[in-house]
Phi, psi and omega in degrees: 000115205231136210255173253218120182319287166358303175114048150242148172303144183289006161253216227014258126042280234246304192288340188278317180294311153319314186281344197259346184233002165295303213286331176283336166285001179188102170318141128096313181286155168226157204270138141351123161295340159305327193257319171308255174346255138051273178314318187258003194034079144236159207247149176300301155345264165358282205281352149294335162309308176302306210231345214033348171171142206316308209282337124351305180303323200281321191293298172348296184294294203298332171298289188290321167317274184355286173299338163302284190325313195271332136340291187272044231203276187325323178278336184299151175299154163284117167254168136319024179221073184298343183267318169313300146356283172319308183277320217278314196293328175277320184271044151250317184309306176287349170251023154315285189295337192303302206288343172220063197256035160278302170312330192296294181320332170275354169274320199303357198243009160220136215259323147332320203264306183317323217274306164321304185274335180275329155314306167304316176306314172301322184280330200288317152003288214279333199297310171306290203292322174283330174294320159347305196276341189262014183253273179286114191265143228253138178261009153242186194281167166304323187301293196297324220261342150289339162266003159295283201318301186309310146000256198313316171335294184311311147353303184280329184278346163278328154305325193281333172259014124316339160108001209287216172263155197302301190320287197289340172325299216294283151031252156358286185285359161287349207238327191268323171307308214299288144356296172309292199276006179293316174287325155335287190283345198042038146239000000 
């Protein structure tokens, strides 16, 4: 069993990936471990071995999206415009969580993992915000105004899972960018 740059073993491996792409063929849902097994020819056994147990399998899947998502975050061009930049970088993040907001929920139930993705989000952030600032100087240090923005991002994803309607999210997170750069800039 020979392990994986990821540090997981290749049935390990192999049930994450099956789970990562069952869920992308059917949004919002997560498959039955009877259905898990199934996929991956494993015994129920296996994948607690593996995982200890499906919301473990689950924190799992929503760990590696996540990290993906901010991968490719990372990689995007830079236009001439860094405060555009910035909001282009949040409404991908909100429409990240629309689309997968079963995974969002399964971070939530761990404050490591959780704790762990809101930094990155915050360095991809801070990363945006000095370029900001040296276009626009910024009326707090960059660092904090990156965890406002993740801050406030989140809000809006607490709302959708909450249930509110698509409209009023959008609403909200049009009010909470503005609200931001407004403290940002201090006009």
């Amino acid at each position: 069993m020979t392990t994986q740059s990821s540090g997981l073993s290749e049935t390990a491996e192999r049930i994450l990936s099956l789970a990562i792409a069952w869920m992308d063929d059917n949004p919002g849902e997560f498959p039955t471990t009877r259905k898990l097994c199934e996929l991956a020819g494993v015994t129920a056994p296996t994948l607690y071995h593996h995982f200890g147990d499906k919301e473990g399998l689950m924190l799992a899947v929503a760990e590696r999206k996540m990290l993906s998502f901010f991968q490719g975050k990372k990689r995007q061009p830079e236009t001439s415009d860094p405060e555009a930049d910035l909001l282009k970088g949040w409404d991908q993040w909100i429409d990240f969580a629309r689309k997968h907001l079963a995974l969002i929920g399964a971070l939530q139930q761990s404050p490591a993992i959780s704790a762990r993705l809101r930094m990155g989000a915050e360095a991809i952030a801070l990363g945006r915000l000095e370029r900001l600032h040296q276009f626009k100087p910024l009326r707090i240090p960059p660092q904090q105004a990156a965890q406002t923005v993740v801050a406030a991002s989140n809000v809006a994803v607490q709302l959708m899972l909450q249930g509110m309607p698509a409209a009023q999210v959008k609403a909200v997170n049009a009010q909470l960018q503005q609200a931001v750069l407004l403290v940002m800039r201090g006009r």
